[in-house]
PyMOL commands that place a pseudoatom at each C-alpha (Angstrom):
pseudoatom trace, name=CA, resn=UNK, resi=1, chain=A, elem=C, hetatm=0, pos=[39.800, 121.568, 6.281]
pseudoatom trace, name=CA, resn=UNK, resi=2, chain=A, elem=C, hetatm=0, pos=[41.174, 124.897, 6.040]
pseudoatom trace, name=CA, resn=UNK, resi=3, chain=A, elem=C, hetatm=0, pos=[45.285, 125.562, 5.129]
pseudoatom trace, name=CA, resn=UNK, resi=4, chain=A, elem=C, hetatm=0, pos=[47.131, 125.624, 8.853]
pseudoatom trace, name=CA, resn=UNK, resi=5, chain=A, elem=C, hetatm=0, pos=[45.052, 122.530, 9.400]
pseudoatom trace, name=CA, resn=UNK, resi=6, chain=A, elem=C, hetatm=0, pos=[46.384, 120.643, 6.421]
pseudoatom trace, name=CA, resn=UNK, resi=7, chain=A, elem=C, hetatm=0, pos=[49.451, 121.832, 6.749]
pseudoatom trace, name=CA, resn=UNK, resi=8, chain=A, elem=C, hetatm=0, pos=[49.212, 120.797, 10.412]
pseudoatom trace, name=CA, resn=UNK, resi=9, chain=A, elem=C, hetatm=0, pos=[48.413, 117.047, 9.397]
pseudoatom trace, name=CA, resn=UNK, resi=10, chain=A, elem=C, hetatm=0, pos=[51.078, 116.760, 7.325]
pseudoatom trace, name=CA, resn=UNK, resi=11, chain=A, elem=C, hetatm=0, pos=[53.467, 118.025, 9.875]
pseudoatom trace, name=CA, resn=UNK, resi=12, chain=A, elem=C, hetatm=0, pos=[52.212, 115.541, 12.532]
pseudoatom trace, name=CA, resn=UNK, resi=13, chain=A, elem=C, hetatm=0, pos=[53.448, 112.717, 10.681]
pseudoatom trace, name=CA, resn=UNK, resi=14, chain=A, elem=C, hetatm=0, pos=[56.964, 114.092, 10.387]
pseudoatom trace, name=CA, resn=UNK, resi=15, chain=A, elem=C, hetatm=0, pos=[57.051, 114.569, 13.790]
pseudoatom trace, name=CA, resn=UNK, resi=16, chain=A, elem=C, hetatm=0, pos=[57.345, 118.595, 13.659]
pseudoatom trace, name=CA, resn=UNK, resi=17, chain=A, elem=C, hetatm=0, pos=[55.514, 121.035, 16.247]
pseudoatom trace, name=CA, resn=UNK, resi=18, chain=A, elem=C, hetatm=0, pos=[52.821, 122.992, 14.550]
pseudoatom trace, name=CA, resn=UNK, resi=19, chain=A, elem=C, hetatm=0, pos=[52.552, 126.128, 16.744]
pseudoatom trace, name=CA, resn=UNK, resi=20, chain=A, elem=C, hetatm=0, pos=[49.375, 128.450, 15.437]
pseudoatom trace, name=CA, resn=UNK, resi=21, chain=A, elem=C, hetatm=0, pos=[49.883, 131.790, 14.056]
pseudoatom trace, name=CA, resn=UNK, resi=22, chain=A, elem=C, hetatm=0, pos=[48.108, 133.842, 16.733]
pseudoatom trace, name=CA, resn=UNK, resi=23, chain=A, elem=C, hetatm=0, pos=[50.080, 132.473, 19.219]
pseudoatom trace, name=CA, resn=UNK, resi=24, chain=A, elem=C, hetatm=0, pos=[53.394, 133.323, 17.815]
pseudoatom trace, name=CA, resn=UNK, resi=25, chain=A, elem=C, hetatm=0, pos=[55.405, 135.799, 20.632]
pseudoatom trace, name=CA, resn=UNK, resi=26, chain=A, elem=C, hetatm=0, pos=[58.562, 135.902, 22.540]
pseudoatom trace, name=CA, resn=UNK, resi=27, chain=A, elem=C, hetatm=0, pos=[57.723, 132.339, 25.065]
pseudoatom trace, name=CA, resn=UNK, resi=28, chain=A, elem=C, hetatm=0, pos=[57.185, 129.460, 23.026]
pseudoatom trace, name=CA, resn=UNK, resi=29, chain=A, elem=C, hetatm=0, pos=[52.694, 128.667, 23.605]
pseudoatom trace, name=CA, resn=UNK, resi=30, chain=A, elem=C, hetatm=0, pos=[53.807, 124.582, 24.125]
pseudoatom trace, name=CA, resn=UNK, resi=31, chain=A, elem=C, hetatm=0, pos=[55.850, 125.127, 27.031]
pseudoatom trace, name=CA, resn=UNK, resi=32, chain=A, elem=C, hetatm=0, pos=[53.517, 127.753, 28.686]
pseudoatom trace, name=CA, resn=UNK, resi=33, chain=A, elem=C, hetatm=0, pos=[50.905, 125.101, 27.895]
pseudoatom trace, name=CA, resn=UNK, resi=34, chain=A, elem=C, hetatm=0, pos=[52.648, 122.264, 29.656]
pseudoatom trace, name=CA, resn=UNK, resi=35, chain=A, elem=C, hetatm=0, pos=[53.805, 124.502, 32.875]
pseudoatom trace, name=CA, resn=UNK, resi=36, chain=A, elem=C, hetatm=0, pos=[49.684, 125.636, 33.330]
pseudoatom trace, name=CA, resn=UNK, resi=37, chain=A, elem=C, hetatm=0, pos=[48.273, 122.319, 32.376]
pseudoatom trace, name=CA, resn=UNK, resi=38, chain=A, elem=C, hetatm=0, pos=[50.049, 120.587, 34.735]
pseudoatom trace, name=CA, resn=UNK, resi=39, chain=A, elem=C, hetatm=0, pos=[49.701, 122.908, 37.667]
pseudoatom trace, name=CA, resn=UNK, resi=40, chain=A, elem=C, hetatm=0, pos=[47.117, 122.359, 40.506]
pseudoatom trace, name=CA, resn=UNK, resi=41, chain=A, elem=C, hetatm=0, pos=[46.438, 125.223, 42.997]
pseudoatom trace, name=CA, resn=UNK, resi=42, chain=A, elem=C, hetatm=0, pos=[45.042, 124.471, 46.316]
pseudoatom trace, name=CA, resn=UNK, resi=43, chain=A, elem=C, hetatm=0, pos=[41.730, 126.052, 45.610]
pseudoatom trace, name=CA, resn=UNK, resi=44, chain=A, elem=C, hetatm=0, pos=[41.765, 123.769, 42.313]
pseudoatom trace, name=CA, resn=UNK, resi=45, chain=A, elem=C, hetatm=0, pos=[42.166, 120.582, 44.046]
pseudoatom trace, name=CA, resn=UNK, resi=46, chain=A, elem=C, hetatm=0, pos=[40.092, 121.250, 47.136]
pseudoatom trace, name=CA, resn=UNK, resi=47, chain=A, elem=C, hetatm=0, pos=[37.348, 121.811, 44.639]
pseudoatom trace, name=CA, resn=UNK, resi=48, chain=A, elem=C, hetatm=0, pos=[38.466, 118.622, 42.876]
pseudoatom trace, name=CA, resn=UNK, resi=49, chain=A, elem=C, hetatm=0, pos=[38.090, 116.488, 46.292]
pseudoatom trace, name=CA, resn=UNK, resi=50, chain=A, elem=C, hetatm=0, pos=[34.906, 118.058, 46.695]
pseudoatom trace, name=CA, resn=UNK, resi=51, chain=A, elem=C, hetatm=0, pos=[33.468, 117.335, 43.292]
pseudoatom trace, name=CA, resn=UNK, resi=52, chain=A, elem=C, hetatm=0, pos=[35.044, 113.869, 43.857]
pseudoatom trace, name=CA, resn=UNK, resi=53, chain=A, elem=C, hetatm=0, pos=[33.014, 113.116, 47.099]
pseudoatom trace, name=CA, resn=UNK, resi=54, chain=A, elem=C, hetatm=0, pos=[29.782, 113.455, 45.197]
pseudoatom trace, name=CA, resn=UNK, resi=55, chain=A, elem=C, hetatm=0, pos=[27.923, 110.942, 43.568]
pseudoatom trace, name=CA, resn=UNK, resi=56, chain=A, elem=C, hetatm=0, pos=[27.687, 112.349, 40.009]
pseudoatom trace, name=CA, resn=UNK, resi=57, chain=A, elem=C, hetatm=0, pos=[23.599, 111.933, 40.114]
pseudoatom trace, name=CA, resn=UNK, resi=58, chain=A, elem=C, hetatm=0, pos=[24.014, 114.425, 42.538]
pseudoatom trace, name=CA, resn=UNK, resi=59, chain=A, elem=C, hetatm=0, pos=[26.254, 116.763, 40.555]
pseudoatom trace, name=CA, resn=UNK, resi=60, chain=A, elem=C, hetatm=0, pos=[24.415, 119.863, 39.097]
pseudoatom trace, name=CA, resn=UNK, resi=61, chain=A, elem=C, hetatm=0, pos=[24.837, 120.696, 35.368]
pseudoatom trace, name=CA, resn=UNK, resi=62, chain=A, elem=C, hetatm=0, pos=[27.390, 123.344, 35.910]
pseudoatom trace, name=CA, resn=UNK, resi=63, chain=A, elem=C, hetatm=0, pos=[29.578, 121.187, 38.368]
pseudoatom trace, name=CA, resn=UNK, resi=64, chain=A, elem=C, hetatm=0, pos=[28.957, 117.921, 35.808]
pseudoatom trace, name=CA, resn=UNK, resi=65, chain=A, elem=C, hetatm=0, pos=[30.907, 120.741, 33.352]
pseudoatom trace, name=CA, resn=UNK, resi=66, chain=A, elem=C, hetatm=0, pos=[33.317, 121.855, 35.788]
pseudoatom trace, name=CA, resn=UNK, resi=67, chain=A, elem=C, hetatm=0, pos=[34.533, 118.071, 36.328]
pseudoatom trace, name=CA, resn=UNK, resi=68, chain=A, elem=C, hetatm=0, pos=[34.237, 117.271, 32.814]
pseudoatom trace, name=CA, resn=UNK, resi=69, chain=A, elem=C, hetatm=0, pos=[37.078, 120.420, 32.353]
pseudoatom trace, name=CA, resn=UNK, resi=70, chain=A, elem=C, hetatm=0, pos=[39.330, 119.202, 35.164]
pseudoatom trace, name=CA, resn=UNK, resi=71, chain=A, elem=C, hetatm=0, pos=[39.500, 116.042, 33.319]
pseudoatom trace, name=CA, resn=UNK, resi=72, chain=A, elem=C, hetatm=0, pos=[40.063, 117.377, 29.864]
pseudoatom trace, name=CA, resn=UNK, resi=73, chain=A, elem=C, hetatm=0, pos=[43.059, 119.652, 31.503]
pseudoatom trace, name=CA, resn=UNK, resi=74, chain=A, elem=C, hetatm=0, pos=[44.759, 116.090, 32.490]
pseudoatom trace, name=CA, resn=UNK, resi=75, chain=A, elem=C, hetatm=0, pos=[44.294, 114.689, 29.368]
pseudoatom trace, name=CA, resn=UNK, resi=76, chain=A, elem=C, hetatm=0, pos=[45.787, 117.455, 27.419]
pseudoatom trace, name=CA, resn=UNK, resi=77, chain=A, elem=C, hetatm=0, pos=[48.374, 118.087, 29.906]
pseudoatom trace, name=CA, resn=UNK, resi=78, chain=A, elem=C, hetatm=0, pos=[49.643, 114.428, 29.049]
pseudoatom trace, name=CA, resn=UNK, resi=79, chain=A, elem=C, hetatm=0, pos=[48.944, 114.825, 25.364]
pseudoatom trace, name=CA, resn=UNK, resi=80, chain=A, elem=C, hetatm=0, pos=[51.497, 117.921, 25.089]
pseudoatom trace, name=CA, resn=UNK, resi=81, chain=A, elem=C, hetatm=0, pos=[54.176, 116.241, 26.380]
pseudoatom trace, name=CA, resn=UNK, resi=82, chain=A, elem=C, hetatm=0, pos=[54.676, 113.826, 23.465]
pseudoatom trace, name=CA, resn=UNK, resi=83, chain=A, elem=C, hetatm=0, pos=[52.946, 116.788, 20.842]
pseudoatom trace, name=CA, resn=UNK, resi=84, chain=A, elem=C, hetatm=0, pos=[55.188, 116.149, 17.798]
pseudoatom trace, name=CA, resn=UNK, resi=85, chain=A, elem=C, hetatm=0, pos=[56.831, 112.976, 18.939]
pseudoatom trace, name=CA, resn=UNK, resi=86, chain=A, elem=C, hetatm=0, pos=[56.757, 109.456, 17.764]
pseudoatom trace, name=CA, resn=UNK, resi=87, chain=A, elem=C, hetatm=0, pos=[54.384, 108.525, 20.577]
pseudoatom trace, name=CA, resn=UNK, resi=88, chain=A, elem=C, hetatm=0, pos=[51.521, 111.415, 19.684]
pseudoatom trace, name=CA, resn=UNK, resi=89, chain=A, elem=C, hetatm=0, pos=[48.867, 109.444, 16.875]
pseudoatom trace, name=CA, resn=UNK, resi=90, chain=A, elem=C, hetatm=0, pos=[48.228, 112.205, 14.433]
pseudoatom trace, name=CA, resn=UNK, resi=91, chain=A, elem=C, hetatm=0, pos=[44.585, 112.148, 15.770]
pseudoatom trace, name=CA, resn=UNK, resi=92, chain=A, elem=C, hetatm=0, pos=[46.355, 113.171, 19.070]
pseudoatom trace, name=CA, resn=UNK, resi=93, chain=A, elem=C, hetatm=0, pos=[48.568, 116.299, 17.529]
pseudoatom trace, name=CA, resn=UNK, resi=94, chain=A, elem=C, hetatm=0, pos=[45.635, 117.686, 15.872]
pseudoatom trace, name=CA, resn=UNK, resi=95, chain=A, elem=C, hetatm=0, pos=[43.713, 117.887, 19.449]
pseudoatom trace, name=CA, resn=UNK, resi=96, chain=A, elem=C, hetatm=0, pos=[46.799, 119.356, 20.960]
pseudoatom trace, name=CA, resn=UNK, resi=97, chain=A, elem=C, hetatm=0, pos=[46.677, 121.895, 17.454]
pseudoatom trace, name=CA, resn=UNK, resi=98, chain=A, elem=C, hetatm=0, pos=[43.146, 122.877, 17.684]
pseudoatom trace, name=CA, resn=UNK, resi=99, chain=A, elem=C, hetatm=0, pos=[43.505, 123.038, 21.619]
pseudoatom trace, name=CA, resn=UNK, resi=100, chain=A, elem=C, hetatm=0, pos=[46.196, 126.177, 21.161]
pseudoatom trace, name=CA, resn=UNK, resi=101, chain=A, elem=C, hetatm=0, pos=[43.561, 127.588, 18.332]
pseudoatom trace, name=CA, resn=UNK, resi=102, chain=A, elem=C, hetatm=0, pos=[41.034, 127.620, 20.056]
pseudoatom trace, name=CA, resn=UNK, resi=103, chain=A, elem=C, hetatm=0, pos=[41.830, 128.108, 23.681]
pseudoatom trace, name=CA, resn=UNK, resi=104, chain=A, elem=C, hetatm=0, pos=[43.206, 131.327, 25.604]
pseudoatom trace, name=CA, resn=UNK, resi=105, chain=A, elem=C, hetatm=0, pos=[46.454, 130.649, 27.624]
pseudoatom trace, name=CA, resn=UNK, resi=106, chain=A, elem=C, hetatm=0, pos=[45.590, 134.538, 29.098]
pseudoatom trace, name=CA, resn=UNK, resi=107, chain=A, elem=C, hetatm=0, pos=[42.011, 133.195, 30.089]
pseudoatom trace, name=CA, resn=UNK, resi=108, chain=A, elem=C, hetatm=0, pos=[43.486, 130.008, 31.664]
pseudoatom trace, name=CA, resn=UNK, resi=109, chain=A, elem=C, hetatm=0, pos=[46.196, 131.284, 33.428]
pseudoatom trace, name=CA, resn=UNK, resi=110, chain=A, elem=C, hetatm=0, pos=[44.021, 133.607, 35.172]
pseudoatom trace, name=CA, resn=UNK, resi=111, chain=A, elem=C, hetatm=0, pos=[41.954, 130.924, 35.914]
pseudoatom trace, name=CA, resn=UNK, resi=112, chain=A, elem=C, hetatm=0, pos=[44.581, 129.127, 38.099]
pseudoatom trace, name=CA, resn=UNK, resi=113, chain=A, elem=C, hetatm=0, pos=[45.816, 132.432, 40.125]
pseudoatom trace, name=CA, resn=UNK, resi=114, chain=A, elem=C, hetatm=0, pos=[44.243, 133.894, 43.358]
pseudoatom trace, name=CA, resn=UNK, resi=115, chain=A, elem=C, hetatm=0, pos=[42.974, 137.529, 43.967]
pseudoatom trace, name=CA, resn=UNK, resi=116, chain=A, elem=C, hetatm=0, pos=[46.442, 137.654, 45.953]
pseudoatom trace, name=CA, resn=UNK, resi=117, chain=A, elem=C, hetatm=0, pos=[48.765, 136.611, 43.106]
pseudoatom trace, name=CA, resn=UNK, resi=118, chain=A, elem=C, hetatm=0, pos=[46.810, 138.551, 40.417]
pseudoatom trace, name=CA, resn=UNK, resi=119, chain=A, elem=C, hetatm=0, pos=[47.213, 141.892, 42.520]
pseudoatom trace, name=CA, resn=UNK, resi=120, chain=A, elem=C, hetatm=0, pos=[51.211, 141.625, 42.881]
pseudoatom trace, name=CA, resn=UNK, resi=121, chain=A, elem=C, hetatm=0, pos=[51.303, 140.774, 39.123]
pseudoatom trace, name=CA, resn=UNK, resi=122, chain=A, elem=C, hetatm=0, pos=[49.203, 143.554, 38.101]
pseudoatom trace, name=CA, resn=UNK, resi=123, chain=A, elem=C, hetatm=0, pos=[51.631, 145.989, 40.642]
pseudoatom trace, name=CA, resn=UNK, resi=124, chain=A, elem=C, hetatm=0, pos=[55.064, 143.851, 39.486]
pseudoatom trace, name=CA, resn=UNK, resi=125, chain=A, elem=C, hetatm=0, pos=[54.251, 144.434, 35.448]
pseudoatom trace, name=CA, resn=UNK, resi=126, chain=A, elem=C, hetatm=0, pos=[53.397, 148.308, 36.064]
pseudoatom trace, name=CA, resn=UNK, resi=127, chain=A, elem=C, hetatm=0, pos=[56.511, 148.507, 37.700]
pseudoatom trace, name=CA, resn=UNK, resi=128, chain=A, elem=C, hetatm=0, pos=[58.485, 146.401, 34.962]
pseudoatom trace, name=CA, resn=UNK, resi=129, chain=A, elem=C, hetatm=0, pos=[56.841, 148.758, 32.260]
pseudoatom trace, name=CA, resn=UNK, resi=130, chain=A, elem=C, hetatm=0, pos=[58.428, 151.698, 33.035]
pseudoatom trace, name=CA, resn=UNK, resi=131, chain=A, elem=C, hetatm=0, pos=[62.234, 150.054, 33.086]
pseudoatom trace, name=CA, resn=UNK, resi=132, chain=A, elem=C, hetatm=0, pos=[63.996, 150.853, 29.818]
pseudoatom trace, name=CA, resn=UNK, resi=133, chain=A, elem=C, hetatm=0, pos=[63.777, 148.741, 27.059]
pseudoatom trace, name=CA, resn=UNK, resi=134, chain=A, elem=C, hetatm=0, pos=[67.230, 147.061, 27.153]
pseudoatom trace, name=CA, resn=UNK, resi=135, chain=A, elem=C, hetatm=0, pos=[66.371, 146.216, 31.121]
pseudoatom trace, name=CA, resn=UNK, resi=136, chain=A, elem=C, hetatm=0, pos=[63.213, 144.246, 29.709]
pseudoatom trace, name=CA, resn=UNK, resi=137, chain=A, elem=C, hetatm=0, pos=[64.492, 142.821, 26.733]
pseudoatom trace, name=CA, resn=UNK, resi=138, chain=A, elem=C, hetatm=0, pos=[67.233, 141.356, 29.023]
pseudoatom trace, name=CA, resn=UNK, resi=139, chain=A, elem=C, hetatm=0, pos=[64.500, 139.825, 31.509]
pseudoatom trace, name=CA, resn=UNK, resi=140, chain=A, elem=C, hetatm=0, pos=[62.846, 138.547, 28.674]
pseudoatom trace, name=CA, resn=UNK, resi=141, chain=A, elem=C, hetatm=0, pos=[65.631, 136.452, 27.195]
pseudoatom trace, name=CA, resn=UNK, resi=142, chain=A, elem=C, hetatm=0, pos=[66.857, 135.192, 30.256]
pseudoatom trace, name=CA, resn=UNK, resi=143, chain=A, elem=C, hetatm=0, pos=[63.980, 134.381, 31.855]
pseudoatom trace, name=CA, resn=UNK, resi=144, chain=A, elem=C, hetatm=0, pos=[62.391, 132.315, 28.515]
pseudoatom trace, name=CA, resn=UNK, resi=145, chain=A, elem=C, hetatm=0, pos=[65.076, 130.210, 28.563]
pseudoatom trace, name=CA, resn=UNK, resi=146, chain=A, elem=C, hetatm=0, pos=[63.607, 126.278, 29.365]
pseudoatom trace, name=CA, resn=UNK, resi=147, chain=A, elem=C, hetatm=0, pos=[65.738, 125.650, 32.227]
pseudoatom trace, name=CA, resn=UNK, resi=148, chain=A, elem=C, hetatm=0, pos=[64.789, 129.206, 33.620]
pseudoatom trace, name=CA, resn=UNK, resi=149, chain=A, elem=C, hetatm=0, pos=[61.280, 129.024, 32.995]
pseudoatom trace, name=CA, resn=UNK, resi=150, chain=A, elem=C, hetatm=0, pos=[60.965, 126.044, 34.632]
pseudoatom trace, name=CA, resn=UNK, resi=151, chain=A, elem=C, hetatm=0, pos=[61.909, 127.016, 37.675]
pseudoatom trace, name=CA, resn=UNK, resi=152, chain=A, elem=C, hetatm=0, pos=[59.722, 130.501, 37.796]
pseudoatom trace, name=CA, resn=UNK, resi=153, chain=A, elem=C, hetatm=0, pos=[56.613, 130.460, 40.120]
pseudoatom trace, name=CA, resn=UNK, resi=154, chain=A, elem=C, hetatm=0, pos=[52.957, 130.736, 38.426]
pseudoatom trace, name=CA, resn=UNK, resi=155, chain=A, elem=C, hetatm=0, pos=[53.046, 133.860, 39.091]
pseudoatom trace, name=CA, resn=UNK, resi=156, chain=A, elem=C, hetatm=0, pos=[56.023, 135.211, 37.620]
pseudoatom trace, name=CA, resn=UNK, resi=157, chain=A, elem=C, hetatm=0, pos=[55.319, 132.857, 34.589]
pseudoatom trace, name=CA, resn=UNK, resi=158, chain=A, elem=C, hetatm=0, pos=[52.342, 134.828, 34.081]
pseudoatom trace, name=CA, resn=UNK, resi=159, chain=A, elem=C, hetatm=0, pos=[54.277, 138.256, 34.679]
pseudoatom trace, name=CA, resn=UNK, resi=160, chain=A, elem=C, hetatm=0, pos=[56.940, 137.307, 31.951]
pseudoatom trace, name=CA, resn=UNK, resi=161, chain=A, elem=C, hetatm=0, pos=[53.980, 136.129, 29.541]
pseudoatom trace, name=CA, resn=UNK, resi=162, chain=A, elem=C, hetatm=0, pos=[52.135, 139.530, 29.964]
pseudoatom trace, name=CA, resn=UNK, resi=163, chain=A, elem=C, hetatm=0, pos=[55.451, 141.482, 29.290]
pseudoatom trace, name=CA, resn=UNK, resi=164, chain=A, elem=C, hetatm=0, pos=[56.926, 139.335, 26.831]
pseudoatom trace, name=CA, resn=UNK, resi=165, chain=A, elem=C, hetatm=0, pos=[54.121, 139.451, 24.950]
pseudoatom trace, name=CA, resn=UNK, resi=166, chain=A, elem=C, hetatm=0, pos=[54.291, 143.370, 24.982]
pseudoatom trace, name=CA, resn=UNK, resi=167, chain=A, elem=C, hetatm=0, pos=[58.074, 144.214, 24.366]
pseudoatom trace, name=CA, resn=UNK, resi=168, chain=A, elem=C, hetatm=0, pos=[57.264, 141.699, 21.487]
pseudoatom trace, name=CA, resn=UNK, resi=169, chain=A, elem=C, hetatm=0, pos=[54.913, 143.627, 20.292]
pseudoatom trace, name=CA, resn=UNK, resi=170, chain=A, elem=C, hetatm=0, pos=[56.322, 146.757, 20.783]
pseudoatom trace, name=CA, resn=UNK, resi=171, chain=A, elem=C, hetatm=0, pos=[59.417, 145.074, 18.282]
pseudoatom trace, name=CA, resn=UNK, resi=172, chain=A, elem=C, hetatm=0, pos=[56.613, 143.744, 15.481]
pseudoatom trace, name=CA, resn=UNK, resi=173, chain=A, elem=C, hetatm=0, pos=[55.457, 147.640, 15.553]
pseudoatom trace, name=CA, resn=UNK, resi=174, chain=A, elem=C, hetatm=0, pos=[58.795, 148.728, 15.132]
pseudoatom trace, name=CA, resn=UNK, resi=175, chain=A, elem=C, hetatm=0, pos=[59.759, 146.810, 12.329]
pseudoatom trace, name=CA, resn=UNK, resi=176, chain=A, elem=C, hetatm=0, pos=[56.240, 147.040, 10.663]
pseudoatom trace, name=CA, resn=UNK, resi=177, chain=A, elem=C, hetatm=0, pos=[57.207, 150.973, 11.292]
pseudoatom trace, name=CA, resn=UNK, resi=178, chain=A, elem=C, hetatm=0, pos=[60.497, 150.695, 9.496]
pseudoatom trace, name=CA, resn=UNK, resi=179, chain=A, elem=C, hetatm=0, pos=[59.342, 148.608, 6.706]
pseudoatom trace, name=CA, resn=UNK, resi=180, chain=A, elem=C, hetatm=0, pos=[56.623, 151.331, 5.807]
pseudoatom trace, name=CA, resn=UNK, resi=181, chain=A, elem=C, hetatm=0, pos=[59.566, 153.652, 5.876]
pseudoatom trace, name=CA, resn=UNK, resi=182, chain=A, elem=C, hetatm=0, pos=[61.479, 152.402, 3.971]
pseudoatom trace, name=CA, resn=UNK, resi=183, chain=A, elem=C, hetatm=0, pos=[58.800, 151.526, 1.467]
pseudoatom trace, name=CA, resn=UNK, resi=184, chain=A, elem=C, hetatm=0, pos=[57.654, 155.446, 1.328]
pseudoatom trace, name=CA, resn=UNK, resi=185, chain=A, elem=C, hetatm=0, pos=[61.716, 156.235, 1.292]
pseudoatom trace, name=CA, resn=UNK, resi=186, chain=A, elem=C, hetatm=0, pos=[61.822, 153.556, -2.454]
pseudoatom trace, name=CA, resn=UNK, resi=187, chain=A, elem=C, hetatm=0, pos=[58.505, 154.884, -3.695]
pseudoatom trace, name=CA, resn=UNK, resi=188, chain=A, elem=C, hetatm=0, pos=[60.018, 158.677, -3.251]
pseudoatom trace, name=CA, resn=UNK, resi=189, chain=A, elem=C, hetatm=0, pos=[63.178, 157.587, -4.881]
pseudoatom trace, name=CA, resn=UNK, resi=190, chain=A, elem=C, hetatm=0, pos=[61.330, 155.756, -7.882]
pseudoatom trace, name=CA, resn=UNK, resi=191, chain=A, elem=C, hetatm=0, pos=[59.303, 158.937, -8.153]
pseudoatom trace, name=CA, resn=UNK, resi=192, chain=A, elem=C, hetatm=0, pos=[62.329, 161.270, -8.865]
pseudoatom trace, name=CA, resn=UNK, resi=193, chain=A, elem=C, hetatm=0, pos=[63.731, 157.869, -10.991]
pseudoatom trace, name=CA, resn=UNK, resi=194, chain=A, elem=C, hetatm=0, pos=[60.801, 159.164, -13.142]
pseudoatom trace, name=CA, resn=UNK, resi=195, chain=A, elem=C, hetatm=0, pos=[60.417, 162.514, -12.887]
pseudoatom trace, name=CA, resn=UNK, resi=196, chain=A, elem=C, hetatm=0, pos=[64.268, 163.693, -12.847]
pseudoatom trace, name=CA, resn=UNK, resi=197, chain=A, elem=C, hetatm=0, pos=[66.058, 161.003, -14.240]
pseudoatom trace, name=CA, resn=UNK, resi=198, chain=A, elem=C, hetatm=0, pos=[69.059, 161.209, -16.705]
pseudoatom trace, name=CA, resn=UNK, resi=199, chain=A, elem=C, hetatm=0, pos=[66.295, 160.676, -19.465]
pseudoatom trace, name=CA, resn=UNK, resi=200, chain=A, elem=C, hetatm=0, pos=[63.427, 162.820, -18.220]
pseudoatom trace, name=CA, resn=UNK, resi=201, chain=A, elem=C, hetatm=0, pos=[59.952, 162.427, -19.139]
for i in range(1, 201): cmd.bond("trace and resi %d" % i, "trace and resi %d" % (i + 1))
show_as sticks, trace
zoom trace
């Protein structure tokens, strides 16, 4: 068992929310995870009804896999609801862990927009990109807010994760930026500390 994942099973019997590394950013990965896991386009449930009306001996492979998914979603969607309370088994919070390390909330939310939704995102985020900085930072932290990003469409849940997601890392840049700075700045000043100090060399 590797580090996060120990440290993972000991969280999930206090009860504390283990939220992966590499999905660390502005919007908080659980409650993106809970809004798309529990959201059912049209297309998605007409294919559902569909796949339903079938025997499954007469299910292909790739639609045996495609129900088998479906399911899983509803299972998870259920299981992050009580991730890191005292109704989630510790068996249960490590699924929900491993779920976020392994799976791509980019890929799925893609997955449950239409060609329609995903062209008006892709025009609505080149548009938000070139507002200043304060304008998105603003958007940002109003629009992450629980009771605010409950009410936003798919759509525009996916719009604030793609630009969230950048103005964060435009920030992590920044400061990794002005860290280095200021490292080269205290490695100059040690150097005349050396060279020209009161003593010499």
């Amino acid at each position: 068992m590797d580090t996060n994942r120990l440290v993972a099973s000991k969280l999930a019997k206090q009860g504390i929310k283990m939220i992966p590394h590499k999905e660390m950013g502005n919007i908080s990965p659980i409650i993106e995870w809970m809004k798309w896991l529990s959201y059912e386009p049209e297309f998605e449930r007409k294919r559902m009804g569909y796949l339903d009306s079938k025997k499954i001996s007469e299910l292909s492979y790739e639609e045996l896999k495609e129900a088998s998914i479906y399911s899983r979603n509803k299972i998870f969607a259920r299981l992050f609801q009580i991730y890191g309370t005292k109704e989630c088994s510790e068996e249960e919070y490590m699924k929900v862990y491993d779920f976020m390390c392994q799976e791509s909330i980019e890929k799925f939310m893609l997955s449950k927009l239409t060609s329609e939704e995903l062209q008006f995102a892709k025009q609505e985020i080149g548009r938000l990109c070139k507002c200043p900085t304060e304008e998105l930072h603003a958007k940002v932290i109003e629009e992450k807010k629980p009771e605010n990003y409950a009410k936003l469409s798919m759509v525009e849940a996916y719009i604030l994760h793609i630009i969230s997601n950048a103005y964060y890392k435009s920030c992590v840049s920044e400061a990794d930026q002005e860290i280095k700075t200021q490292r080269e700045k205290y490695s100059l000043f040690r150097e005349k500390d050396i060279n020209f100090g009161p003593y010499g060399i």
